[in-house]
N, C-alpha and C positions, 0 to 999 in steps of 0.2 A: 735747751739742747747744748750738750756740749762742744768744747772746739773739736774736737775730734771727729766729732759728727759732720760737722760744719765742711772742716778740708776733705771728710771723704767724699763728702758730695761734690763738692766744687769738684776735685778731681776725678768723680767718676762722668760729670756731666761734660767737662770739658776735654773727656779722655776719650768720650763716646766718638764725639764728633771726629776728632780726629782720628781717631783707627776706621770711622766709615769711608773719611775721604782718602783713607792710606789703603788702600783696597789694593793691592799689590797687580791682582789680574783684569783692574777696571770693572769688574761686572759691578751689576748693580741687585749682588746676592744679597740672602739672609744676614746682615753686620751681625756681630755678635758682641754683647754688652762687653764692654772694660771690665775688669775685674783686678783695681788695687792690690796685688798679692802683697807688693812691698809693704804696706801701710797697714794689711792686717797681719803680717808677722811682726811689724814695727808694736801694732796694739797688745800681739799677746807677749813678747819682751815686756814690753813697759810694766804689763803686768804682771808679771812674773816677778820685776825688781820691784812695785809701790806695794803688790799682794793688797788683802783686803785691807784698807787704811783704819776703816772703822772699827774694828775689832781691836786692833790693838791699838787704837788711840781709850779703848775701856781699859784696855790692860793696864797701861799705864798710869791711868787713874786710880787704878786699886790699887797700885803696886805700892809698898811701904819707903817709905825715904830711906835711901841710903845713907842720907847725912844726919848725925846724931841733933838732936835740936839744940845742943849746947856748942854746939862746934864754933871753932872762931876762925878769922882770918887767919892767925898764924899758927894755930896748929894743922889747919889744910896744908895753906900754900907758902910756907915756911922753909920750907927744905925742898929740896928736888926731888927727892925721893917719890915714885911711882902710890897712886893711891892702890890700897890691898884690893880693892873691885872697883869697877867701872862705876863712872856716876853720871847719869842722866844729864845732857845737855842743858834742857828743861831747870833742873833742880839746882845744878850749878848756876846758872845765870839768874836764877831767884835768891839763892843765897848773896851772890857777887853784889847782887843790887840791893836788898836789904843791909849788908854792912857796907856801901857804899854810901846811902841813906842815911845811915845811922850814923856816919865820918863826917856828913854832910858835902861831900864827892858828887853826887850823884840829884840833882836836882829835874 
């Protein structure tokens, strides 16, 4: 079970009790369940920004390397100059560490 699942329970059970005994007219009517609205528009946000993880953690696996396999330290990161397309966090930090490696930098 997720944490997610987890705090919605905890807050739906301990939400109950307290909206029975906040009975605003005293009766001892029909309570009516809690219902977290914050916590499920909080879930569908959240989802909306992580989207299916799974899917595109394939994509990115198929995806062709940006960085030529002969690339070196200083023809990257040599000059300030912007790279011509985006390169994968992922694949920068594999390369950084490979020639860190290779410097013996990086143990």
């Amino acid at each position: 079970m997720d944490n997610s699942a987890v705090q919605s329970q905890g807050s739906i059970s301990s939400a109950s009790i307290t909206n029975q005994a906040a009975d605003p007219h005293g009766g001892l009517g029909n309570p009516t369940e809690f219902v977290n609205h914050g916590l499920i528009l909080w879930n569908q946000t959240r989802q909306g920004w992580i989207g299916n993880k799974r899917s595109e953690n394939r994509k990115e696996q198929l995806r062709e390397p940006k960085l030529s396999w002969n690339a070196t330290y200083e023809s990257l990161l040599g000059s300030n100059k912007p790279f011509p397309q985006h390169i994968p966090l992922a694949e920068m930090v594999d390369f950084l560490v490979d020639t860190w490696e290779q410097d013996g930098l990086y143990d």
